[in-house]
N, C-alpha and C positions, 0 to 999 in steps of 0.2 A: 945206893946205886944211882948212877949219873942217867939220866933218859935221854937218849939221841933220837934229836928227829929226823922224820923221815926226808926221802926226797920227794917233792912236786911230784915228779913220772911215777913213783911206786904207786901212790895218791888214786889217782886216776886210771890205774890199772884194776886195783880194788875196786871203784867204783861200778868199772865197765860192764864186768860177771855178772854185778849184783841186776843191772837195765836188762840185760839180754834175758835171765830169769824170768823178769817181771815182766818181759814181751810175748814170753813163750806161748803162754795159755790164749793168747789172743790171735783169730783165726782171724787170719786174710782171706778178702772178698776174692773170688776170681776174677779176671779181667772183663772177660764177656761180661759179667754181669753188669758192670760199670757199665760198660759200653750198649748194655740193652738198655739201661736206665737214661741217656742220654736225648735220644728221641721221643722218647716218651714226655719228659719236659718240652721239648720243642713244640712237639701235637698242639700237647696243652696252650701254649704262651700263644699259637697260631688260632685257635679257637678262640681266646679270649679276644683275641684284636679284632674278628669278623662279627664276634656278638652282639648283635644288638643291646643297649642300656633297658631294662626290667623295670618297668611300673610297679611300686608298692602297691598291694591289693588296699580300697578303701575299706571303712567300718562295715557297709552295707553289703559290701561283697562279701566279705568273712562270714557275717551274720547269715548270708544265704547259703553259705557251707556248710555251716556249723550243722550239725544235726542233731536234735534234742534225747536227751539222756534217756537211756533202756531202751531204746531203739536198735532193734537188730535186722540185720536183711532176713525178707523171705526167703523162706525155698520152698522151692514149688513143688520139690518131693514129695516133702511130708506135710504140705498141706492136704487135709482130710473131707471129705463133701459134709456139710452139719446134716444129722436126720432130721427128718421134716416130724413135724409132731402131727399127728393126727388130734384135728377136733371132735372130740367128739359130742354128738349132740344133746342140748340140755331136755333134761326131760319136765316135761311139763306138770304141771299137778292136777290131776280130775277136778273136772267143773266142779262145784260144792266143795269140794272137801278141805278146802282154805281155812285153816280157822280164822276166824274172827273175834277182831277187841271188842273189850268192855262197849259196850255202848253204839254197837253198831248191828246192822240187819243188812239181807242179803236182798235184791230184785231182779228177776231174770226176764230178758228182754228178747226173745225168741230164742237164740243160740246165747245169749250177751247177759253176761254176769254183772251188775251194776251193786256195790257195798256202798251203803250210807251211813250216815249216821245219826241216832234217836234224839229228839229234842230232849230227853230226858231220861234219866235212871232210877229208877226202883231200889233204894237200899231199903234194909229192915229197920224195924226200930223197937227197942226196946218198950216193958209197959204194956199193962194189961189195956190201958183206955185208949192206946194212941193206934190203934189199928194195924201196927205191927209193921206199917212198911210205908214208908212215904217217896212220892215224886221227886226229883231235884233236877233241876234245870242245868243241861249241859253249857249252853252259851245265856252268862247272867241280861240279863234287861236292863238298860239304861236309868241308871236314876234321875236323871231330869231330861223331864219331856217338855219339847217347845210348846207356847201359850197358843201358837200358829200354826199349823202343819202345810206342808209346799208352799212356804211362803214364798212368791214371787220377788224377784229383785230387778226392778226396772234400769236399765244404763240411761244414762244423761246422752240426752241427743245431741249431738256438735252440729252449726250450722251447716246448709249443704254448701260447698263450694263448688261445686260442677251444676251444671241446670241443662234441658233439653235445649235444642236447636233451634231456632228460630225457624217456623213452617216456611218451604220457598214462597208461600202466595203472599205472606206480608210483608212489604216490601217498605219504603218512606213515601209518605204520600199517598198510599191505600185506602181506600176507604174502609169502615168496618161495620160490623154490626155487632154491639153488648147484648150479650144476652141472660146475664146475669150481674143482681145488685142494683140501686136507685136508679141507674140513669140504662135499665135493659128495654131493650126496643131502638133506642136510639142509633147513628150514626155518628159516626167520629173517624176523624183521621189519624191515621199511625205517623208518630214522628221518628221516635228514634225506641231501642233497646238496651235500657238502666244495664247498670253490674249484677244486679239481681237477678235478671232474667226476667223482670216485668217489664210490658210495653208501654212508655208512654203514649197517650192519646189525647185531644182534644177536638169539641165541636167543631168546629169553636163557639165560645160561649156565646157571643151576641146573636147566633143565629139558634142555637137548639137548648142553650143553658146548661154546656156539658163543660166544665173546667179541665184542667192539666190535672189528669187522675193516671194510677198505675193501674193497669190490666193484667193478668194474668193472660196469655194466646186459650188456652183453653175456652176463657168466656171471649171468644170474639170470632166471628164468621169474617173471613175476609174477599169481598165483592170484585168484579172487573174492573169497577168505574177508580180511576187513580187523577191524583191532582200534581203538581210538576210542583215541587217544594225545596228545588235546588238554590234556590233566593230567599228564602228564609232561614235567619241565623237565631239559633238554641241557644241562650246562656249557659254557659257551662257550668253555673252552680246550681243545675235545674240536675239535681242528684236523687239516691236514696234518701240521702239525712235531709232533703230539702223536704221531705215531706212527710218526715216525723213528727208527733207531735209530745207537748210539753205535759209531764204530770201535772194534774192539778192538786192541790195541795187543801188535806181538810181544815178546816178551820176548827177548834173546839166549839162543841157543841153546848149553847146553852140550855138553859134548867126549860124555856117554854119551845124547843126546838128539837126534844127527845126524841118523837115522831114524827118530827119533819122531815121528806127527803127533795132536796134542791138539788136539780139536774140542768146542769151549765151548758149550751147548746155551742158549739162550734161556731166561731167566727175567725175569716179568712182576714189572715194577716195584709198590712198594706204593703209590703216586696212581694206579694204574692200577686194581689191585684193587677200591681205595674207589670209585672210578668205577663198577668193574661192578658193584659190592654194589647201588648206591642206583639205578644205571639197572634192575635186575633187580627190586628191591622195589615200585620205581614201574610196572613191566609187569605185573606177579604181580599186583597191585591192581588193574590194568585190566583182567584177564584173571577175577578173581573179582567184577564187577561184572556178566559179560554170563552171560546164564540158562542156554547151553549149556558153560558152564566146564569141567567133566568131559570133556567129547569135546575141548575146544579145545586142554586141555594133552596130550590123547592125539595129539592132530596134530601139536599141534609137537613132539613127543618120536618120533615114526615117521619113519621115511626113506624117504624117494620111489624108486620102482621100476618100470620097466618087464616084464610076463608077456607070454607068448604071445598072440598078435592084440590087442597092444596098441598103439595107434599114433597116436605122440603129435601131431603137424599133425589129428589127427580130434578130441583126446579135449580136454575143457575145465575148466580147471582152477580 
């Protein structure tokens, strides 16, 4: 059999039934509804344009939101009041009737319970000859006992560096009175106050035999009678070390010298001398410039004395 084809139009005819089927099941929207859905977009697109741009939340802020795991809200419903527990009171134990450890005794002190304990316990002891029961010391005793007992431990004294005040009545140019050590009785004049805290002082020597010596204020009375010693100039190596003196050094002792002791008598150095020349010339001068000079070197060359009904806390010097 020979197969004719169709025409184009029959084509398309077939085709059209089969679209409209496959349209059928498919429901159209109603118009209205289109039409409500149109403003609805507009709302929107008009809100967007008035909006202000939105800050991303930082880390710190998030973290302050966040709120940690098993954490639920209260409610304040079925929160319940806690019952309060009653204390009740501890009951005390009757005086005495506390037992007591091994090794301890009981002392009552009016009302006041005082438990001690015994330097010692009582066990038994086996054996007919050992008495059956011996002492034993609760705290043992020291096996070695010091050769000393309270032995004293001295600290090492450090020099003082602070010293009392200088008395207001001793001034430069004072006169004084020693009254303790070779040259006590005498008069001397105050010159100046060492680093020490000793006063220098001298006679001056050619008038009473009293050299540039340190005083302590303690031994010295200081009198009214003052000398003007503003023209007299101090060496400034007239110090503490200037009036140290040097070890002397033993010699070995020979075989006929066993029992001999040789005692080396002090002799003043010659810088020393010239020191007392020129400080004694420079006083001598200030002494023959004040109008009562005659009596003043009669005073420093006399020695201070206490007579009968004479009593020094009265008398002024």
């Amino acid at each position: 059999m020979v197969e004719t084809k169709k025409p184009a139009a029959d084509k398309k005819a077939e085709k059209a039934p089969a679209k409209a089927k496959a349209e059928k099941p498919k429901a159209e929207k109603p118009k209205a509804d289109a039409k409500a859905a149109k403003p609805k977009v507009a709302k929107a697109v008009a809100k967007d344009v008035n909006a202000k741009p939105v800050k991303p939340k930082t880390k710190l802020e998030l973290l302050r939101e966040r709120k940690p795991k098993g954490t639920k809200p209260k409610d304040k419903t079925k929160a319940k009041p806690k019952p309060v527990k009653e204390k009740k009171p501890k009951q005390k134990e009757p005086l005495g009737k506390k037992p007591l450890k091994a090794g301890c005794y009981r002392i009552w002190k009016g009302k006041k319970e005082i438990i001690r304990r015994k330097n010692y316990i009582v066990k038994p002891i086996g054996g007919a000859n050992n008495g059956n029961a011996r002492r034993v010391l609760q705290n043992k005793r020291p096996a070695y006992y010091a050769a000393q007992l309270n032995k004293k431990y001295i600290s090492k004294r450090k020099p003082k560096t602070n010293f009392k005040r200088l008395r207001p009545s001793i001034t430069p140019g004072t006169v004084c009175i020693i009254v303790a050590g070779v040259h006590k009785g005498k008069k001397v004049v105050f010159l100046k106050r060492l680093v020490s805290g000793l006063c220098l002082v001298t006679g001056p020597f050619k008038i009473n035999a009293c050299p540039l010596r340190r005083v302590n204020q303690i031994y010295l009375i200081a009198t009214a009678t003052k000398l003007d010693i503003s023209k007299v100039e101090i060496p400034k190596h007239i110090n503490d070390r200037y009036f140290r003196r040097g070890k002397t050094v033993r010699s070995k002792k020979e075989e006929g010298d066993i029992f001999g002791q040789k005692t080396e008598k002090y002799v003043a150095s010659e810088q020393r001398k010239k020191d007392q020349e020129a400080l004694d010339a420079q006083l001598i001068s200030a002494i023959k410039e004040r109008e009562d000079k005659k009596m003043f070197f009669g005073y420093l060359g006399s020695y201070f004395g206490l007579r009968n009904r004479m009593y020094p806390h009265i008398m002024k010097f």
